[in-house]
Structures are given as C-alpha cells and as structure tokens.
N, C-alpha and C positions, 0 to 999 in steps of 0.2 A: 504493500500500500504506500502512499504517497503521504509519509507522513509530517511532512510539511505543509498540509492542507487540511489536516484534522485539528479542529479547534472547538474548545467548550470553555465557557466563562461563567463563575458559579454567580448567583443573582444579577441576570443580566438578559439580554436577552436570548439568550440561552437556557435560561433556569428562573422561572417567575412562578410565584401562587397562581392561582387563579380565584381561588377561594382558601378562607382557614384548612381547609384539608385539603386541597388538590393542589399539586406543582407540575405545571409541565415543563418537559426536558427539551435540549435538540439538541443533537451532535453532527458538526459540520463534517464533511470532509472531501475527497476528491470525488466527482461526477463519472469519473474516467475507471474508479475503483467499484464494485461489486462486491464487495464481500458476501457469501454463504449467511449469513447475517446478523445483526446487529443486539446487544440486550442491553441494560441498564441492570445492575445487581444493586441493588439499595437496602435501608434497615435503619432502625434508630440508631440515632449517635449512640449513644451508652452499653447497644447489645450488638453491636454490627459484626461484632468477631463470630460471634456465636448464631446469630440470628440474623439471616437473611435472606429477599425478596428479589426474584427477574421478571422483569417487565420485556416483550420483543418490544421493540423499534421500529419503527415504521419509514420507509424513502418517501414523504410526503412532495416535497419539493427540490427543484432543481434550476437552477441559472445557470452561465456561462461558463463559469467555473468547479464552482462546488454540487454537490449534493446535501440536502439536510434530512436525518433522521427523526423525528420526534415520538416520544413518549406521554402520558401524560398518567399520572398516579395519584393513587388516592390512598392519607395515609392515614395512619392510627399513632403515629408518632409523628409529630413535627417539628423534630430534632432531624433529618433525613444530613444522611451521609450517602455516598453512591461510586461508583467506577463502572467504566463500560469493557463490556467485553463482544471483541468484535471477532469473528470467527471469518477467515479464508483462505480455501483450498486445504479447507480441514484439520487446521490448525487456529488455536483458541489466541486470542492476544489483549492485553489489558492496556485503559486508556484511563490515568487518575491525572493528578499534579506534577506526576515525575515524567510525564507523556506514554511513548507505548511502549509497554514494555510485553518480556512474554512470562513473565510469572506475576502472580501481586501476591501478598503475606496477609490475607489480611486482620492478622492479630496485630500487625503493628498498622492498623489502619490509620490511626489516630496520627500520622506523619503526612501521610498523603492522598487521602482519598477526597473526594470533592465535595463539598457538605453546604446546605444551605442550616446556617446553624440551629435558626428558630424561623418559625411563620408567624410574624407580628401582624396581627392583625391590621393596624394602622398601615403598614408600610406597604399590604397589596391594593395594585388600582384598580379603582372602582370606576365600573359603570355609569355611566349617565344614562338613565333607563332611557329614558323618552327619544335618544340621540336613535334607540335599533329600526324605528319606524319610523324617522325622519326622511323627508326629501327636503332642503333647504331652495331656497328661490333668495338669491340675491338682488339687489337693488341698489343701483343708482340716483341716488333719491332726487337729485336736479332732472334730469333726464326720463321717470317712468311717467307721470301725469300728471298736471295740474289742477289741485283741487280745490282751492282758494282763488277764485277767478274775480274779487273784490279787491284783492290785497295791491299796495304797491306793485306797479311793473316797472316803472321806471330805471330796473335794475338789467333787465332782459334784454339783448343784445342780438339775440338770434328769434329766427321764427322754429316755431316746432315744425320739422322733418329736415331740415338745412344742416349741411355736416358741418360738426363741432369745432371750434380753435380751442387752442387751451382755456384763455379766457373766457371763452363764451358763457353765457347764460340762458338757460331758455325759461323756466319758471316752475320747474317742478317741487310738489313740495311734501311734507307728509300727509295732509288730507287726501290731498291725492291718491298714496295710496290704501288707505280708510274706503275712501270711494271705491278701490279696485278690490276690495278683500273677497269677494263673492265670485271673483273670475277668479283670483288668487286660489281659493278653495277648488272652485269647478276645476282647475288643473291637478289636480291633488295635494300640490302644496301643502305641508304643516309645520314647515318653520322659515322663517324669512329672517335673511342677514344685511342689514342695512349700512349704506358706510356712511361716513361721521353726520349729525345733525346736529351738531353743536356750534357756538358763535363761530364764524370764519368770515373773510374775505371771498374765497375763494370759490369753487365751484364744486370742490370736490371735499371742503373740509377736512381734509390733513393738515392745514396748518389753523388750528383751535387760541381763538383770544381769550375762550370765558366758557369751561367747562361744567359751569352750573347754569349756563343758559341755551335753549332751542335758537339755532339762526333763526332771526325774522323774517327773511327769507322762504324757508321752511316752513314759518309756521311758529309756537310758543310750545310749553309746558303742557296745557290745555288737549291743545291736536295731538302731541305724543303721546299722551293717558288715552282717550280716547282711541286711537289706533291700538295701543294692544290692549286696552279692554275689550274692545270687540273682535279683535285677533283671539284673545284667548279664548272670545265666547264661541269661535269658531273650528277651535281646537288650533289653533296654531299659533306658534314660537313667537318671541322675538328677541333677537340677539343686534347690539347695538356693536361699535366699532370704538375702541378705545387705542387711543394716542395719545400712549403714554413712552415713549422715545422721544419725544420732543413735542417742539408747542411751537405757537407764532410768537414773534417778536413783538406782537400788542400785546403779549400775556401782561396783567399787570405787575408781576414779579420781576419781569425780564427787565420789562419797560424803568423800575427803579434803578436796577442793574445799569442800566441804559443814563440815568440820570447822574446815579453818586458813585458807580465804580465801586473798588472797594467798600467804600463806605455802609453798601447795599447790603442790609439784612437778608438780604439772598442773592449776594456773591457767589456761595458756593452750590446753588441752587441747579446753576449751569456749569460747565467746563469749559472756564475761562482758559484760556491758553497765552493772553499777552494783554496785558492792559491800556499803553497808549501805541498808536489806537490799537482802541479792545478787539482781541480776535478771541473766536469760543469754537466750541465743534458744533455740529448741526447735522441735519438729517441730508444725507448725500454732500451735495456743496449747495443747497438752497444757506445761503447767509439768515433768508426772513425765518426759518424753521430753526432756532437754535435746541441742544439735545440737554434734556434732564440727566442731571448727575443724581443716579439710582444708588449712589454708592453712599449718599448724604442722607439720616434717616428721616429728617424733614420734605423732602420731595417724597422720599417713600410714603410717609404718611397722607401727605398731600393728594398723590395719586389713589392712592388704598380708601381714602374717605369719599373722593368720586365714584371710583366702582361702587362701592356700598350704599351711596348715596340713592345711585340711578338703579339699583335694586331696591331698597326698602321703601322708598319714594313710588317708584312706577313698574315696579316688579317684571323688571327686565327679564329677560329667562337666558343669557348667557354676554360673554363680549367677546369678541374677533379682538386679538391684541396687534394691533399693529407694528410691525418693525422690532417685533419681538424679540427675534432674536443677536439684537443687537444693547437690550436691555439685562442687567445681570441677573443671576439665576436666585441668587440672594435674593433680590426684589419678588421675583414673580412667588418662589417659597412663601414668602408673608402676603404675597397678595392674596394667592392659593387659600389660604386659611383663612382669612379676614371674609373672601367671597363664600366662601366653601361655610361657614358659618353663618354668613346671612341668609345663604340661600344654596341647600345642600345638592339640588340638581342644577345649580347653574352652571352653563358649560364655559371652558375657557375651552378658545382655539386659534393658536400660534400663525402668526405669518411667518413662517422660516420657508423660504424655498429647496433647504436643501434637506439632510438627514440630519434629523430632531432627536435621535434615541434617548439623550440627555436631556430633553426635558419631558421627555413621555413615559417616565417611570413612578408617575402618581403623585409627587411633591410640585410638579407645578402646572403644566396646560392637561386638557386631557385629551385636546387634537390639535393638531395644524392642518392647515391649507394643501393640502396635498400635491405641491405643484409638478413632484417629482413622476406622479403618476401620469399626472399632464403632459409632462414629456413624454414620456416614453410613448403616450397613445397620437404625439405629434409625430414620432418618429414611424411609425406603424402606420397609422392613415394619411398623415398629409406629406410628411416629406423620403417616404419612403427608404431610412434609412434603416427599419430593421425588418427581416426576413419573418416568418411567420416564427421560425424557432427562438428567433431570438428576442423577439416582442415573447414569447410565454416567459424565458428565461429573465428576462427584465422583469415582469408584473411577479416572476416569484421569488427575485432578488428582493423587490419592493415589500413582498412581504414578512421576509424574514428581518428584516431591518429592527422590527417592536415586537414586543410581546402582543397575544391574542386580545386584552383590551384595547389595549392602543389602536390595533389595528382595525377594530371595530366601531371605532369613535372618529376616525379620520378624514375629513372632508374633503373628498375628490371631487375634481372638477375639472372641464375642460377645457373654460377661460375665464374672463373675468376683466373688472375694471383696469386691471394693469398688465394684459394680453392682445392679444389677436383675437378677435373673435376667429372658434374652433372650426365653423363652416366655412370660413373666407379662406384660412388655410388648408382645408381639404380640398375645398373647390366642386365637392362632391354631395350630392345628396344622399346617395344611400351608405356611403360610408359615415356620413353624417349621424346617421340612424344606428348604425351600426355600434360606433362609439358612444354612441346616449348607452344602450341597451346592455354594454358591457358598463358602464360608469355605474349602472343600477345593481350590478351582477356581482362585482369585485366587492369585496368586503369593505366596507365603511357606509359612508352617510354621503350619498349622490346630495349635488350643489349642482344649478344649472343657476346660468346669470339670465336675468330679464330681457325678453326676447329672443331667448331660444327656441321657445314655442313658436314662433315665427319666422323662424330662419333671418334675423338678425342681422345684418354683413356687420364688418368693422375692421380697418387694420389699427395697429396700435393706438393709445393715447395719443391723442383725447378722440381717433373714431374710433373705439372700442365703446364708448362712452354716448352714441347718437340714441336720438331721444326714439321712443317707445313707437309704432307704428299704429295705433289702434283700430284703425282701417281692418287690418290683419286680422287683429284679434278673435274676432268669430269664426273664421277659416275652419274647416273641418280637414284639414292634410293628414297625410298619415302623419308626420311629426306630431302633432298635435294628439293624434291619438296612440301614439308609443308613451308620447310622456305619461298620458292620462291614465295609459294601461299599467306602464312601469309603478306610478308612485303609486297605483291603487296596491301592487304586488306589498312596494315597501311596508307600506301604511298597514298593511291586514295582516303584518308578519311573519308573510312567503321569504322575504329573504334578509333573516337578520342573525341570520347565526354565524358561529366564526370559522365555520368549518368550511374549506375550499381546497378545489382543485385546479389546477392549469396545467394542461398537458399540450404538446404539438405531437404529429406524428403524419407525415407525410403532405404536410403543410397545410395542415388543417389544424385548427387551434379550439382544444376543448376547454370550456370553461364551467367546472360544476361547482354549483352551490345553493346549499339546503336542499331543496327535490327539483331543483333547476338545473340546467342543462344548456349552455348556449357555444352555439358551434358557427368556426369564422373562419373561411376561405384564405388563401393564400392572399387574395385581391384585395381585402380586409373586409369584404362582406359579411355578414352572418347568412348562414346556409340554410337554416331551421327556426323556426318560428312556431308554435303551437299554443298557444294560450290554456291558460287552465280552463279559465270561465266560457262557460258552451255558448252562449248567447253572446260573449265577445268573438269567440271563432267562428261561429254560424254568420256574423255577421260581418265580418271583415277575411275570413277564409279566402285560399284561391292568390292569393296576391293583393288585396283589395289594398292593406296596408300601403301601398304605392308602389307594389311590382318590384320590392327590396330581398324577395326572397331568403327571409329570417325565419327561423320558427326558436322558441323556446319551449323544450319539452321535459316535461316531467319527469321524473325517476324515481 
C-alpha cells in the first residue's frame, strides 16, 4: 500500500460524534490501493487490552487522489480508543499513531492507539433542525420590487429593467418584498437571505453608517417587523446579513477617529496603521469601508449586542456573516454563544469562499456559503473543465472536507450577488436545469438567488445584481416547475439526510440520496427524471418538463 496517502486525525474530520453515543470514523488512503479490506478495532479507554470491538469499513467515497473508508459506531463507553487494521493480499496490517505497522501490542495500547478521549457533550455540532427542509431564496433587496410607491424617489437613478452601474438605484425596498411573500411561498420557498438593510449610502449596503437603523430607503423598523411577521406566519425564514469586518467611514465611531486621532475613545476601535495622514486597513482597498479591530473587546461587544439586538427585537431567524472569514475566530466563539443563547436555532452562515473546516466544528458558524461547490459545478456545466469522472471526484472531495453536520447545514449555491449569474455562464438551458436539480440533490440547504425562476441573465457586478422581471413571473417553464417540484421534495423531507453517494462509471455520473437517484450524462444533462408524486408525473411525463430528458427515481 501507498503509505504515504493513509491519513486519520483523531477529533477532526476524520473522527466526530454525531450524537452522545455515536462517532463516526474515516480513514483516508490511496484510491489506487484495494485492500481485501478495511476494520476499525475499538473498546473503552480503560479495558481496551482486554476488551475489544471490529467494526468493517466501508469505501464510501473517492476523489482524484484518495479513497475514504468510513465507519460509524455506537458506543457504550465514551472513553473510545481505536487502531485500524487493514488486510491485503492476505496479510493483516495495523494503522495507530506510530502509522502502519504489521504487529500492534495492544496491552501497551495506552502509547499509541488513536482515542477520542471523552464525548463532551457540548463540544458535538448541532443541528439547526429547521436548516434539513430549507430551500433559501436570496434577495437583493434594491433590485427585487418596489413596495413603497409613496416614498421619496428622488434617490433612483435608473428605471426598472435598464442594466445596472454600480451606482445605480432603482427603488427597491422591503415592503416590496412583504408584497411578494405569496409568490415567494407558491415557489416553495421557506427561508429567505437578505443582504444588508441597514443605514448605507450605497446600493448594496456593505458599507453600514448606523447598525441600529432600516435604510430609509428601504423602508424603517416598522416594514422589517412586518415582513417576517408575516414571513413567519407563512412558515418561512428570515436571515439578515451582518457586516461585521468593517463599516462605513460615516460610522459615528470612525467619524470621531476621523476628528481627534489618537485622542479618539475609539482609536483602537479600527486598525490604524499610520497617523499623519491617518492610514487604517479596510475591506479590500475600499479606503470609505474601514475594518473593525475584533481583536479589541469593545468592538466585540459592540458587534455581539447588534446581532442580539436584531434577534430579541425582531426575531430574526439566522445572519449570513459577511467577510467572515477575515474576522478572528476569537470573535465569532463569543458571538456563537451570545447568538446561540438568544436564540438556540438561529443559524450562522460564513462567507469564506474557500475550505472552512476550522470554523465548522460547532464553536462558531454552522454553514458557509458554499462557493466551492459553485465551482466545481462551473467547471462541469459551463466551462467544461472537468470530465464526468472528475466533477464526481470533486463533489466527493467537497464532501469529505466537514464532518456529516457541517455538511448538512451548508448552503450551496450556484451564484449570487457577487457572481455570474449560473445560466449566462452555461449558456445552456437544460444544463441549467440540470445543475438546479443536483444543487437540491447534494447534501446541504439549496440557495437559489432571485430570479432564477426566471432565467435571470447577468455577468458580474453590478449585472448580477438587474432588477427582478415581473412580466416573467407567472410563466409556467419547466424551470419554474423543477424549482416548485425540487423545494416541494426538500420541504416534505425526501431529501434531508446525510447519507450520499456519487459515483461515475463510464461517464455517467450517479448521484444517490435518501430514496433518490439522479443520473447525468457525460454532456452534463441528467438522463432520468421520475417524480415521486403521480399526479406531478401524469402531468408533466413524456418530456413535458421542457424536453431536458431528466428523471429522478426512486430506490
């Protein structure tokens, strides 16, 4: 065997609870290796010499390099100590601490076998129930509809359907989407991610003057209540956007900073870097976005009474952290608690575009933005860089990344306010469909951004960002009824469990999960299509879906 490619790391993601008694295992190794195959010997810490348990292993997963084993046990001690023992060509061999040897002793286990010491209950991640039958519907809140048609315009710059500058405004606000919440529902919708509504200049609200107030623009305090009160009476979410990496330079903290220099009772507030003239750090090289020093426990504070604020106040139901991962892991720990205490299912979900492991291990987000998923299904439908083998092998790289919660909780998505819209880079409709239908399929919480339902166009910022088409809207496309079909699946909890498969084999790409089944062409179409509900197949059968020739079938 290859054993430079065999790798296990105890409490990690390799070795997590899942609950007080259950831990599951994986042991990495090479893809190119077969072993006759695989166990896990395990036992309580304190009888292990004496007393002990084999579990087989199972080849769940595979990417471009490795293969992964997993286990999953249920124990009566959770004290668990463990060594794998890997058998090939008929011959036994042992994998602890000391790597692979071909004898293990294990009366002196207590030197080197692998042990997760104890299952503290605090320390396994938890669930956000509500996230397993989520489909999120993001929003652009300048750009979805105008619902305040009394209020100032004076501010609007562009007419509704005209492509965006950065600048622009067109008048969208929160009533507006209060007004939409009954289409919102009729799509199956039941949780909506909003990005910022708080005081800003700007159009997009990442740069925030006054975190205790609704841009007027927008709308007040009033219209925000309002919308998820009757969001909630709807059953559905609502998660606001919090930016906390930096602020605008009208903050009025900054603005003193701005005034007396040093002098400023919140000097350290920001990351001054030079005094005359004052330079600070900031979010990208925008100078007007100066960035919070998280490492000062007064800004900590600062931020931690907002989030709590905008829950106990208006019972937010989660916050999207923006630029997260650029904020310290210190901070997000006490924000974690502080939120997680106001409101036990409120979800946090990280903007890191890349691999999060570190902060998805239950002490601070419980999702991120899954941008990495995003790629890999741009490489696959629209820019043809990966083969059928090697899109499965990516999507099950992607999942070995987290533990089974994490994974579960993880909001994918295909684009969004700071992308491509997904169909303009495909260029394609039914591969368009194709990738909704696996977004629903892959383990996490499907995210589509507003206007998906309608085939949307946009290239980057700010046309990712064009206002809402409502013309459209009633359209009965098949896109329109994949969506309607998929969140129905989510929503009645056909596909919320954490068990999955992704296999290629002769360039057809399987993808099973829960009693689902979704099978995709080399060309990146799905091939099979069947619907559970008879009255949906009876009525869209045949191709009627738009001639995309999909079936999702049962098992």
């Amino acid at each position: 065997m290859n054993e430079f490619a065999i790798e296990h790391i105890p409490e990690s993601k390799y070795c997590f609870a899942e609950n007080k008694n259950t831990v599951t295992l994986r042991l990495r190794i090479s893809k190119y290796d077969n072993p006759e195959k695989i166990e896990v010997i395990y036992g309580g810490k304190y009888e292990y010499a004496s007393a002990r348990y084999t579990a087989d292993m199972k080849r769940n997963h595979e990417d471009r390099l490795f293969a992964y084993y997993t286990a999953t046990l249920c124990l009566k001690d959770v004290r668990l100590v463990y060594v794998f023992a890997i058998t090939e060509n008929g011959k036994t061999y042992f994998f602890s601490e000391d790597g692979l040897t071909e004898h293990y002793d294990y009366t002196l286990n207590y030197y080197n076998c692998f042990q997760l010491a104890y299952v503290n209950e605090i320390d396994i991640m938890k669930q956000v129930n509500w996230l397993q039958t989520a489909t999120f519907y993001q929003i652009f809140v300048e750009r979805f509809n105008i619902g305040n048609k009394n209020k100032d315009m004076s501010y609007v710059n562009m007419k509704w359907g005209e492509l965006p500058e950065p600048k622009s405004f067109a008048g969208g606000d929160i009533k507006g989407i209060t007004d939409k919440l009954e289409y919102i529902k009729n799509l199956g919708i039941n949780a909506l991610y909003l990005t910022p509504v708080f005081s800003s200049v700007s159009n997009h609200k990442y740069d925030i003057s006054d975190y205790y107030e609704i841009d007027k623009n927008f709308g007040d305090k009033k219209d925000l209540k309002e919308l998820i009160e009757k969001s909630h009476a709807l059953g559905i979410k609502v998660v606001l956007d919090a930016v906390f990496n930096h602020c605008s330079e009208k903050l009025s903290q900054f603005q003193d900073v701005l005034k007396n220099g040093k002098n400023s009772e919140y000097y350290d507030w920001f990351i001054i870097t030079k005094d005359s003239p004052l330079e600070y750090e900031c979010f990208a090289s925008c100078k007007y976005m100066p960035k919070f020093n998280t490492s000062n426990s007064e800004v900590c504070a600062f931020l931690i009474d907002i989030a709590t604020y905008w829950i106990k106040e208006f019972d937010i139901d989660g916050w999207r952290l923006d630029v997260s991962d650029e904020v310290s892991h210190d901070f997000w720990r006490q924000f974690r608690k502080a939120v997680k205490k106001a409101k036990p299912d409120c979800v946090l979900i990280g903007e890191n575009w890349h691999d999060a492991n570190a902060y998805l291990r239950g002490d601070q987000y419980d999702s991120i933005m899954n941008y990495a998923f995003t790629k890999a299904c741009l490489d696959f439908y629209a820019f043809g860089y990966f083969t059928p083998k090697q899109f499965a092998e990516k999507l099950n790289e992607l999942l070995m990344r987290n533990s089974n919660a994490a994974n579960g909780m993880l909001l994918n998505l295909l684009d969004s306010h700071d992308t491509h819209r997904f169909i303009t880079q495909t260029k394609d409709n039914d591969k368009f469909l194709s990738a909704l239908a696996l977004l629903y399929v892959f383990v996490g919480v499907p995210c589509i951004y507003y206007g998906t339902e309608i085939a949307l166009q946009g290239y980057h910022d700010p046309d990712s960002r064009r206002t809402f088409d409502w013309e459209k809207a009633d359209k009965n496309t098949s896109l329109m009824r994949l969506i309607k079909h998929m969140c129905g699946l989510k929503s009645g909890g056909e596909l919320s469990g954490a068990s999955i498969s992704v296999k290629e084999n002769g360039g057809i790409i399987e993808v099973k999960r829960d009693k689902y089944k979704l099978v995709i062409n080399g060309n990146g179409f799905v091939v099979k299509y069947s619907p559970v509900n008879e009255s949906f197949s009876n009525k869209y059968k045949n191709g009627m879906l738009g001639g995309w020739g999909f079936v999702l079938e049962k098992i």
